[in-house]
N, C-alpha and C positions, 0 to 999 in steps of 0.2 A: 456451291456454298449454301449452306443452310439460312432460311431466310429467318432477318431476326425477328423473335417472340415479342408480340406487345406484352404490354405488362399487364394486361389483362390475364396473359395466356401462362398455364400450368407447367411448368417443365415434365416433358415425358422424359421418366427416369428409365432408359435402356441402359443394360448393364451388359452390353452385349463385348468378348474380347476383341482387342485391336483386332485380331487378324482369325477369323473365324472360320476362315479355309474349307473343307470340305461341309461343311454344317451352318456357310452364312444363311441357308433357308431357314434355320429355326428362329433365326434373331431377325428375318426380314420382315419389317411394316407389323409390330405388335398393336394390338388393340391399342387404341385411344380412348374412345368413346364409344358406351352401352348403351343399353338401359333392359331393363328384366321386371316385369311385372312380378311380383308373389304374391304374399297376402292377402286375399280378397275374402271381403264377407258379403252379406248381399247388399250392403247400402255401403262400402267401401272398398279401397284397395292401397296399397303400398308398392311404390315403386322403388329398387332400387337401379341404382345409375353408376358412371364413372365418366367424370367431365374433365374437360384440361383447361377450361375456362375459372377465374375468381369471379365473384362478385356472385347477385343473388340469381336463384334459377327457379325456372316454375315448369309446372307441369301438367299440362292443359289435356283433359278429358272431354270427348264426347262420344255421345248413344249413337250406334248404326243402328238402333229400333227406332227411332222417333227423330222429330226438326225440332229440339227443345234448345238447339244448339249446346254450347261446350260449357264444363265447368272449369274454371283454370285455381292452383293455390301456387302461392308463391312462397320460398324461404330464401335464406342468404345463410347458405353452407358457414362456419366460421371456418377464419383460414388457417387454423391448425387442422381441422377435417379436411383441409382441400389440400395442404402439404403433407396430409400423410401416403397420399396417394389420390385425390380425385375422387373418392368415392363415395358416395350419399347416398340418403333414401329420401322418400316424398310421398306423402300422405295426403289422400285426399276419400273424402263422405260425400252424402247428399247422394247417395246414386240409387239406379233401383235395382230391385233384386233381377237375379236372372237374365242380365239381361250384356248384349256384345256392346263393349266399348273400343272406339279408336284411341290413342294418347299419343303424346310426342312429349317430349322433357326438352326444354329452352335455357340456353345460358341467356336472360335476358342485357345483361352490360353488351354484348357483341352481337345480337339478334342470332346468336350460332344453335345450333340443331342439334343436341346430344345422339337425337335416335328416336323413332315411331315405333309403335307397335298396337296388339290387340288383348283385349282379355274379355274374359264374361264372371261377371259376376256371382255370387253363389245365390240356390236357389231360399228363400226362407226355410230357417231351420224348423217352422212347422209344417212343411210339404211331405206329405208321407206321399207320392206316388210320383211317376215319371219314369225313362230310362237314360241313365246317364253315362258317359264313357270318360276312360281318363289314361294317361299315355304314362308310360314307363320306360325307363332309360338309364344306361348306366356305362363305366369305363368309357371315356371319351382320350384317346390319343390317337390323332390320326397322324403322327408322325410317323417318317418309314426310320429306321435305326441311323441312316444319318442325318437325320433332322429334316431330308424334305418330306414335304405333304404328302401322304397315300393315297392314291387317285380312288382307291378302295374305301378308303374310310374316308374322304370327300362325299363318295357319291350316295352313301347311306344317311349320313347329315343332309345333303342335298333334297335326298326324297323324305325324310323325314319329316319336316315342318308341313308340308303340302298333304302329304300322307295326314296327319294328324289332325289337319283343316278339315280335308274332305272325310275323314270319317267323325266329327262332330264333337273331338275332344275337348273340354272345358276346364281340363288341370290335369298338368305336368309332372310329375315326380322323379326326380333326378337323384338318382339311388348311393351316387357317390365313386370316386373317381374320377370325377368330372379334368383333373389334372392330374399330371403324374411328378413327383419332386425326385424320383429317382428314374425315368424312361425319357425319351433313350436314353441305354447305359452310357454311350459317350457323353452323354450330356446331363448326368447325374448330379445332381447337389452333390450328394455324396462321394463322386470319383474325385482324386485328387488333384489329378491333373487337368481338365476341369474347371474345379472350383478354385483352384490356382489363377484359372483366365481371366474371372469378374469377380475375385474376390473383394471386400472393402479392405481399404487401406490395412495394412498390420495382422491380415486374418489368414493363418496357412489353413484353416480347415473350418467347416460350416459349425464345429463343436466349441473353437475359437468365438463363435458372434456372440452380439448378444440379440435378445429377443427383438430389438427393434433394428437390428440388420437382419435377422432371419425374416421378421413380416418382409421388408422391402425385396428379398429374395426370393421369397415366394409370391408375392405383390408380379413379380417379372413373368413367374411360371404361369400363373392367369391371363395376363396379357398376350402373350405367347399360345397356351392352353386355348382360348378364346378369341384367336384373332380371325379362324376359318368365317367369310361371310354366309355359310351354311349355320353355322355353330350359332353365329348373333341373331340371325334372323329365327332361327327355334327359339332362343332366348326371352327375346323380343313379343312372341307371338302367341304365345299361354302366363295364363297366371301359373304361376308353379314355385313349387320348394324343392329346396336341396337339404341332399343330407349330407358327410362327407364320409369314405371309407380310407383305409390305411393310404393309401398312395398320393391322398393328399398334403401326407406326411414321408414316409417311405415304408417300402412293404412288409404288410403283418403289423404296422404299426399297432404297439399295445398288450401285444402277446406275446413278447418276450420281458423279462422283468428288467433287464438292463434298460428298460424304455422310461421305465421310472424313477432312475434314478437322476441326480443333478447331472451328470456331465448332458441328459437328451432334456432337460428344463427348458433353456430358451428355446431348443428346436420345437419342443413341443407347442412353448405360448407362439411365439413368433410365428408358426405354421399356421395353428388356429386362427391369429387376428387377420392374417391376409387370406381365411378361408368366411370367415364372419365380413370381413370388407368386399368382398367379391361375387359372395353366393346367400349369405345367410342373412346379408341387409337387408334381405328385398321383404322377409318374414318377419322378423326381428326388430328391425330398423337401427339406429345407432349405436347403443349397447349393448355388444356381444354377452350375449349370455354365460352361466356355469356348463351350461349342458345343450346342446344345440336340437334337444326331442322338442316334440312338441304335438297338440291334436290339433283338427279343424274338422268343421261339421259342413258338408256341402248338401243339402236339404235333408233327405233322410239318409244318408252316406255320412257316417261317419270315419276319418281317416288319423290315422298316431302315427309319427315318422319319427322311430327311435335313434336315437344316438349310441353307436354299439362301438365308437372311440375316442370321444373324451371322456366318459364318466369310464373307461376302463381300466383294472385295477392287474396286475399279471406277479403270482411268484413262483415258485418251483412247486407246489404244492397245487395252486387254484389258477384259474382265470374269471373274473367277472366281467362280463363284456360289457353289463348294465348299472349296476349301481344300485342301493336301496332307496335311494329317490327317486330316479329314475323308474323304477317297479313301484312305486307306491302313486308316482302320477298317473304312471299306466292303467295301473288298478280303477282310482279313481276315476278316469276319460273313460273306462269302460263303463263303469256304475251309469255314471252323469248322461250317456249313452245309450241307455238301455233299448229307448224307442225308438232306435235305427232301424233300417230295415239290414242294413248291410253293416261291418266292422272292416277296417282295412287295413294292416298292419304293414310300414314300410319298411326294412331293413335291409340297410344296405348288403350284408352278410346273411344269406336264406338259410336258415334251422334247417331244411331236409335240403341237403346232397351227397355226404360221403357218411357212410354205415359207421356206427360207434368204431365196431372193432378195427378197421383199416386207418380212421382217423387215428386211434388210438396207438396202433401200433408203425404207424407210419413216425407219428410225433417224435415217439421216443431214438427210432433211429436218425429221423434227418434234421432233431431238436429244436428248440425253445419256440427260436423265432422263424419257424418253417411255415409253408402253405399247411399243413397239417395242423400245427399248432393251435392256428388262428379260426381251427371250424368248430361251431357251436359243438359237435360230436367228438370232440378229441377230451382224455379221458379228464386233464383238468378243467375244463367248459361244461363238461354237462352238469353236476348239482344246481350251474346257472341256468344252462337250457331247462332243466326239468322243474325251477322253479318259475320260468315264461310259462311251459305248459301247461301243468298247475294251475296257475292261472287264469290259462286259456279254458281248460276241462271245467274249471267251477263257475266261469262267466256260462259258457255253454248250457250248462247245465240248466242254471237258473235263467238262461231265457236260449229255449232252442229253437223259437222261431227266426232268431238270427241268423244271420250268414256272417259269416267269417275269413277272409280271406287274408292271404299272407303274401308281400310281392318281394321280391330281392333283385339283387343284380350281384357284381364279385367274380363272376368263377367263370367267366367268359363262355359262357352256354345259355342257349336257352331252353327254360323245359317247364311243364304244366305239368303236376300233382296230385293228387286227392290223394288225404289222410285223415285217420279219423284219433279222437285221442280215447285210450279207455273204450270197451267193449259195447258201453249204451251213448259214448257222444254221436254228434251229428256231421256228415263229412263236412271236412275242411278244406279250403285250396291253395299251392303256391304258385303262383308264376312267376319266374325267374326271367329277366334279358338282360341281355350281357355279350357281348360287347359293341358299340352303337359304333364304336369307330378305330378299335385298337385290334389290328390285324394278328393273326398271333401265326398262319399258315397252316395247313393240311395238316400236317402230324399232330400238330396241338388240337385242332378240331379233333380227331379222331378218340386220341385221349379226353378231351373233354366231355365229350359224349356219353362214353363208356360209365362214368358214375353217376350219372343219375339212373341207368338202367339196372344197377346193382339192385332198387328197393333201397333203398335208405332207412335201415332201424333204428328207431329213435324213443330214449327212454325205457329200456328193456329194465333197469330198478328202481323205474317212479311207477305209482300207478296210471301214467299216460302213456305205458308202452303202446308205440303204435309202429305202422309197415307204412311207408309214402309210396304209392302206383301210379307210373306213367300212366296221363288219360291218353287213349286211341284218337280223339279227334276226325272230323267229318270230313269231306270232300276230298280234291286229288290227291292236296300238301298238307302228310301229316307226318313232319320230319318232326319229331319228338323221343327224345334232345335235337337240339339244333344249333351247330358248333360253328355254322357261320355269321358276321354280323348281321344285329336284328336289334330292335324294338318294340315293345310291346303297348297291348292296348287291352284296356278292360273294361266288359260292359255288364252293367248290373241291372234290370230292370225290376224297378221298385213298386213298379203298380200293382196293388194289395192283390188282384188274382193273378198275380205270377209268383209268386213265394218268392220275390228274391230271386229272381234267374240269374242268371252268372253266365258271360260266356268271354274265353280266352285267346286271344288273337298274336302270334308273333309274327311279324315282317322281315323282310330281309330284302337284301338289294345291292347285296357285293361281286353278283357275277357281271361284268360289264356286257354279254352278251344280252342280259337280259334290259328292253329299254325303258322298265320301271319298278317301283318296288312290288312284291306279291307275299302274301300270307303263304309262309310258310308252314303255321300249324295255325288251327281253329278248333277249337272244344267243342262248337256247339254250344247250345245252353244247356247248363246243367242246372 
């Protein structure tokens, strides 16, 4: 018998069917309680959390540099925040720049322990010199197709956080996919049968809800999504932002135009608010934003992590992945920017991997809302793409002592780039990683492989035509593309006689023969 909840204590809302049969692993022991650093500047940080405790909670910082001991602040969540699901953020200043912090988040009414964790602080945005590294990540399912765990995609979550400690990373970027609302296909929002099992009362199909049963339904996918204690403890253990990409909604979301119509409305709000309460509080903090971009400056490193699926717009004619807000903040984060030494652009969907004409003609056979579709290269997306480069070519220009770099995740590959835009710009770089823990099997690796080594041409009727080329890479492992799961890490060294060196690292760690993770490709500095 389940023991009874004081009344202090949150109802965890499991929506899991009576009888779950071959798939009770997906609905067993869902998250309860988080907590995830994001937002840090150099004299603050924002935490968000998910508690199963009422009453008020605090959240107690201290320096591993110094005995200054801890700072602690306190709030008292109001309990429509803590009925919509548990989930808050916590702000706390006074800190110093640069510098490793321990925290832990406190339900204080029951002295209960939400969760510990570490972050470091950013360096003063007047720091022009240093080398700093910062980790990238993306498609997180480590389900196997009947809902149990993948001992495969366990064990690259596993080495990840550790991996990320030991080489010196200071912020997280979580590219998007983080959950999947339609994987596994038995376990679809979408399938009917299915969503038949944990529907709310009176609802024969998820088009059926309304937007505040659709957050609670995807409120479950995160729980679930984020219950690996590999998964929490990366959470847990860098400052970091997330972005989301379609699958936190269902696939290709955005680039079919029937996505924009009323019957996909609630899915659409309701997806977002349970992606703003789980991933985007910890940046944002309590009001979900219109548009989930956003910049941040970590000493001379400045970073933009765009939003390339809610501001997106899809009809039979065009696709805007971004928005004219969207591009005119970008614009701006770049100006405001200028004296970076580095630029770094997050997107969850990467501009270079499938060649205009194959996206193009693929689209139109396998339609609207296809993988084709949805790539910056297919034939209605690019006047959008070639007005990012654009962009990109006239920032360049006007200051080419910059570096510029471009990271993605999506397409479950990984692979490192140099492109340049326009015959006098300055090279540019992608790194892509993808997938950190969503197994897809040998045939799929082999296919994924195969297109980034096409050359990716991009822009053949803006003046930034340019050609994307695999980098070669140094030492034994230089598997580029790399189709099994990985994670990446990037290191920019900013001290004024290094121009901005750059150097590109993917990980991997899904062969079980092997007893830890290893770089599977390395660039070198370039």
């Amino acid at each position: 018998m389940r023991p009874r909840m004081s009344q202090d204590e949150l109802p965890l809302r499991v929506r899991s069917p009576r009888d779950a049969g071959p798939h009770a692993a997906f609905f067993t022991s869902p998250l309860s309680t988080m907590v995830a650093p994001g937002l840090t500047g150099p004299t603050s940080v924002r935490v968000g959390a998910r508690t199963r405790w009422r009453g008020p909670h605090r959240l107690v910082v201290r320096s591993l540099a110094s005995d200054a001991g801890s700072r602690s602040v306190a709030a008292t969540p109001p309990e429509a925040i803590l009925a919509r699901d548990g989930t808050l953020s916590l702000d706390c200043d006074g800190l110093e720049p640069d510098t490793d912090y321990a925290f832990r988040v406190e339900a204080m009414a029951v002295d209960g322990v939400l969760g510990e964790g570490r972050f470091r602080t950013a360096p003063p945005t007047s720091r022009a010199d240093g080398v700093y590294r910062f980790g990238i990540l993306s498609c997180n399912n480590p389900f196997a197709p009947d809902g149990g765990l993948d001992p495969a995609g366990l064990r690259v979550l596993s080495f990840a956080e550790r991996t990320l400690r030991a080489e010196g990373v200071s912020r997280v970027f979580w590219m998007g996919d983080q959950i999947y609302g339609d994987l596994p296909e038995p376990l679809s929002l979408f399938d009917p049968e299915f969503f038949r099992a944990i529907a709310p009362a009176g609802r024969d199909s998820i088009f059926d809800c309304s937007a505040d049963e659709v957050r609670a339904l995807y409120q479950e996918r995160h729980r679930i999504f984020f219950k690996p204690r590999p998964l929490t403890d990366l959470l847990a253990g860098f400052a970091s932002h997330a972005i989301l990409d379609d699958h936190e909604i269902i696939d290709n979301f955005g680039s079919d135009p029937k996505h924009h119509g009323p019957r996909w409305r609630a899915v659409r709000e309701g997806a977002l608010d349970a992606f703003h309460d789980y991933q985007a509080r910890r940046v944002f903090g309590e009001a979900r934003p219109a548009s989930f971009d956003h910049g941040v400056r970590h000493g001379p490193i400045a970073f933009y992590v765009l939003d390339l699926r809610s501001p997106r717009t899809a009809t039979h004619e065009a696709i805007d992945l971004m928005g004219d807000a969207q591009r005119a903040r970008l614009e701006a984060f770049l100006a405001r920017n200028a004296d970076a030494a580095a630029v770094v652009l997050v997107l969850s969907v990467p501009i270079l991997h499938v060649p205009d004409w194959m996206a193009t003609v693929a689209a139109r056979l396998s339609g609207e809302g296809s993988d084709a579709a949805d790539r910056w290269s297919c034939a209605r997306a690019q006047p959008c793409r070639d007005q990012l480069l654009d962009a990109l070519a006239r920032h360049t220009q006007r200051h080419p002592a910059q570096r510029v770099l471009l990271v993605g995740g999506d397409i479950h590959v990984g692979a490192a780039m140099r492109f340049r835009l326009g015959e006098d710009g300055r090279d540019m770089l992608q790194l892509v990683s993808s997938a950190i823990s969503n197994v897809q099997g040998r045939a799929h690796e082999v296919a994924a492989e195969a297109l980034p080594r096409m050359r990716s041409v991009m822009g053949r009727h803006s003046r930034t035509y340019a050609r994307a080329e695999l980098l070669e890479g140094v030492g034994p492992e230089r598997h580029n593309p790399y189709g099994g799961l990985n994670f990446g890490v990037v290191e920019i060294d900013a001290r004024p006689a290094s121009d901005a060196g750059v150097r590109l690292r993917l990980f991997g760690a899904d062969d079980a023969v092997i007893p830890g993770p290893r770089v599977v490709f390395d660039s070198g500095w370039i």
